[in-house]
N, C-alpha and C positions, 0 to 999 in steps of 0.2 A: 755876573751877567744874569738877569730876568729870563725865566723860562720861555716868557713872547721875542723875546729881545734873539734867546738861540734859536728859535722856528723863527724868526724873521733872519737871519744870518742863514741857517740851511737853508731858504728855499729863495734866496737871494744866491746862494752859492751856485745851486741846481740850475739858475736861469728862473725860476717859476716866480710868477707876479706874486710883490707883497702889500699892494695897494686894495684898496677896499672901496667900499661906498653904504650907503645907506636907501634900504627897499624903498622908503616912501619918500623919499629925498634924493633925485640927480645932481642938487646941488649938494650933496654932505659928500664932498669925497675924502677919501683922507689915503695922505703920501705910502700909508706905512704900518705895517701891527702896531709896533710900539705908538704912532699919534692916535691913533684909535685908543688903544687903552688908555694913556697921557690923559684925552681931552673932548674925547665924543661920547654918543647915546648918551643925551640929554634927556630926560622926560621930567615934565612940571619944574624945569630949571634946575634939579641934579644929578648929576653926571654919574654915571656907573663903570664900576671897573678899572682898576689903575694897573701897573706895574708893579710886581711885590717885593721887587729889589731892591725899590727906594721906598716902599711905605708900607704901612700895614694894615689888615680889615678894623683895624679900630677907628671909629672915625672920631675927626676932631676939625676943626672949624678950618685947617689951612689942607684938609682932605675931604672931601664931600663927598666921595665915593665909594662903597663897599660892598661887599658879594652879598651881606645880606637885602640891601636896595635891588640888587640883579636878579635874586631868586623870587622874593619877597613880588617882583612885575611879573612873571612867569605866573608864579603862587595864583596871584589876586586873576590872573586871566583865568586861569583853567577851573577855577573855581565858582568862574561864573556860568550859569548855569544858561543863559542866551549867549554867551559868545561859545560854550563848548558843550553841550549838553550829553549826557551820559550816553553815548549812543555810537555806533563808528565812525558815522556818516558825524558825528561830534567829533568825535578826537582824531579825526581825517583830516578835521577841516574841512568838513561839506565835500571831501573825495572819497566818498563810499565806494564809490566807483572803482577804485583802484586796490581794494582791499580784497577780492580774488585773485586777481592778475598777483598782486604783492604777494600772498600766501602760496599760488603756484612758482613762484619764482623761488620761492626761501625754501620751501621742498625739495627742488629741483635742487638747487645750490646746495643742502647738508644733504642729500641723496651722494653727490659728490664727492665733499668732506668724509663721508662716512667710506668712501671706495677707496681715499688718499691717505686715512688717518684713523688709528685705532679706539675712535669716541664710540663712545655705547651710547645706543635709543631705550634699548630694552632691558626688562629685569632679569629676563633668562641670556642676555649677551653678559652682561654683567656679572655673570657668577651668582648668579639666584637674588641679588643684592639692589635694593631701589637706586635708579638714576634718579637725576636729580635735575633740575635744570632752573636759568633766575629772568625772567621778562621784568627789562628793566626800563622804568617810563612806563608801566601796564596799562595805564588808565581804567580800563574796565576788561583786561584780561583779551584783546583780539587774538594779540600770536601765540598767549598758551593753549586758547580754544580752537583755534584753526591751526595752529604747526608743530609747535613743542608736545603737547599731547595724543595728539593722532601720531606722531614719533612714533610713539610707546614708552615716551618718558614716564618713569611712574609717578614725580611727583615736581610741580612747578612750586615756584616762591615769585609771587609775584611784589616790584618795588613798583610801586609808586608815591609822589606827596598829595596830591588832592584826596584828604577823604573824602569828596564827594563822589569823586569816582571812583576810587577803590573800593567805597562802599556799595558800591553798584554793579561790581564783580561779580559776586556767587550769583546772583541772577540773570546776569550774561552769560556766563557758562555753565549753568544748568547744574543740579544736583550732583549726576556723575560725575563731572568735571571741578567742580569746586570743592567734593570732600577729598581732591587729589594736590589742593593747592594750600598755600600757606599765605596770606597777606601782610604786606609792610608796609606802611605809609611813612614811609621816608623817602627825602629827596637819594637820589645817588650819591651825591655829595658828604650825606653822613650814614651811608650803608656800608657795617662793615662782616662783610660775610665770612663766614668761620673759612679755616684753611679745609682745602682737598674737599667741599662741600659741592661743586659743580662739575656735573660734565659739560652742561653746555649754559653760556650765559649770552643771552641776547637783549642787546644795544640797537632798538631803531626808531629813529626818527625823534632822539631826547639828546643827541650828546652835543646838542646845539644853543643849550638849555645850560651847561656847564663851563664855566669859564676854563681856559688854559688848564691852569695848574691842577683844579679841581677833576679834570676832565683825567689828565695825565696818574695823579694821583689815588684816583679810582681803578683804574686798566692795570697800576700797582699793585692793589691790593685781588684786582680778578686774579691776576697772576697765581698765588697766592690760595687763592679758590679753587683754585681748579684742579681736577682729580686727574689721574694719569690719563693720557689722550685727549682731555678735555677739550674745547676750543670757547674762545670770544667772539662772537661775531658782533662786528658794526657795521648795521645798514639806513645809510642816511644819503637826505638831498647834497650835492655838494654843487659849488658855482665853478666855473672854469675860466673866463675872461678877469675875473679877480679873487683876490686870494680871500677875501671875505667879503659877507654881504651884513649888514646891520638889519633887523627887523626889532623897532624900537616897540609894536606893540603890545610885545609879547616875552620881549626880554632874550631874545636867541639870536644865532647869529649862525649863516650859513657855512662851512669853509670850505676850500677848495680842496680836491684829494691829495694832490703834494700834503697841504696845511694839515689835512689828517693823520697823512702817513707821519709826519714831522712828530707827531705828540706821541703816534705807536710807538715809535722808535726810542723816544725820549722817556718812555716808561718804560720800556726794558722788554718790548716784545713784537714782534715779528709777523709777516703774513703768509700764513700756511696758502691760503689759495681765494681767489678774488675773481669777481665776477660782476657786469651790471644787469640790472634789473631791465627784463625787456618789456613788451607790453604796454606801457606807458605812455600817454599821450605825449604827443611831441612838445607840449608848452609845460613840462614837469621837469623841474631841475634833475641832470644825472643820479641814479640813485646805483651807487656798486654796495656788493657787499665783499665785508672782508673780514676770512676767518683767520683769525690772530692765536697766538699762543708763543709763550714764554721764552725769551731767546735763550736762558740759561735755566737747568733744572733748580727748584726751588726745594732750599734743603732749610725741612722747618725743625 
């Protein structure tokens, strides 16, 4: 059974919608995870993303679809420099506006975390010894200059793939800030972080950006990463009247919280404690955050 195929079954089981549709299209509906991956997001006439149960990312003429075509449309958008330009109000999407309110809430929420669960902010909670922490999706570094650092983490690792914008980091975060960070220009998809390397790794607003498996297969290997008390957090839009939403211009794809929970689970990890984001204009898709960690101790 295909990984879309078991989160289309659990959240069929649950009662929760597994139909979809498409952002710029009320006419693209589709029945089902699995017809969506099957046979939709079309762009320039070929199709993205299949089922990896019956085929493989290798493409060949009776397959026209592969993860590298899916990342490769994310890739070319963010990379342009009029549709996302190096700025917040850029990698917001023209919602700058929502990037105080957002960093007051994710303070608010690992102020929390940190009352329910033994994560270290600091060097001196830590045994004299640097935290650590991984912003993942960075673009130009917003949540390690506004959350993870005013923490008191001692040192971010920021992942992103545009080097246009990663390259545009240390000057977003100012000299203080950036002789504290470490930069990656890789997708998540081929980030593989050393073990017991993080206490804290944050996931927001990109894990929409990674198909199923790859999505799953990442939160694996956070597992993995993460240092004793550590946590994951994933903070993203999610849709609620359908189980997924298609946004073909940019390569992403909404899902629903069932649809999210489905994938934690199915990588082997659990929610410590969860929370939505308030503040928020009312035309802004739900955004919760959910801090995760490992359902079973990782014995390397």
């Amino acid at each position: 059974m295909g990984l879309s195929t078991q989160v289309q079954y659990m959240l069929k089981k649950a009662g929760n919608p597994i139909h979809g549709r498409d952002s710029g299209d009320d006419e693209l509906y589709y029945s089902s995870i699995v017809e969506w991956r099957q046979t939709a997001l079309k762009e320039q006439g070929e199709a993205v993303l299949v089922d990896t149960a019956t085929t493989t990312n290798k493409r060949n003429k009776d397959q026209p679809l592969t993860f590298q075509q899916w990342y490769k449309t994310g890739y070319d958008y963010y990379e342009d420099e009029l549709k996302c330009p190096a700025t917040v109000d850029g990698v917001l999407g023209g919602f700058a506006c929502l990037s105080s309110p957002d960093l007051k809430g994710s303070a608010s929420f690992m102020r929390h975390v940190k009352s329910i669960r033994p994560v270290k902010f600091t060097k001196k909670e830590n045994g004299d010894i640097d935290t650590c922490a991984c912003e993942c999706g960075a673009g130009i570094g917003r949540v390690s200059k506004g959350l993870l650092l005013p923490l008191g983490i001692s040192q971010c690792d920021l992942v992103e793939p545009s080097p246009r914008l990663i390259a545009s980091a240390p000057e977003y975060l100012g000299d203080a800030y950036s002789s504290r960070c470490r930069f990656f220009c890789t997708g998540m998809q081929d980030f593989e972080p050393n073990p017991q390397s993080y206490d804290i790794i944050w996931i927001q607003w990109v894990i929409g950006y990674l198909p199923d498996e790859d999505l799953v297969d990442f939160l694996k290997r956070c597992c993995i990463a993460l240092r004793k008390g550590g946590v994951v957090v994933i903070k993203d839009n999610t849709c609620t009247s359908d189980a997924f939403i298609v946004d073909r211009d940019d390569a992403s794809v909404t899902r629903s919280l069932p649809y999210i929970l489905a994938l934690v689970e199915l990588a082997g990890m659990r929610v410590v404690y969860e929370r939505y984001q308030s503040d928020f204009p009312d035309n802004i898709f739900p955004v919760p955050m959910l801090a995760l960690e490992p359902k079973a101790e990782i014995n390397l």
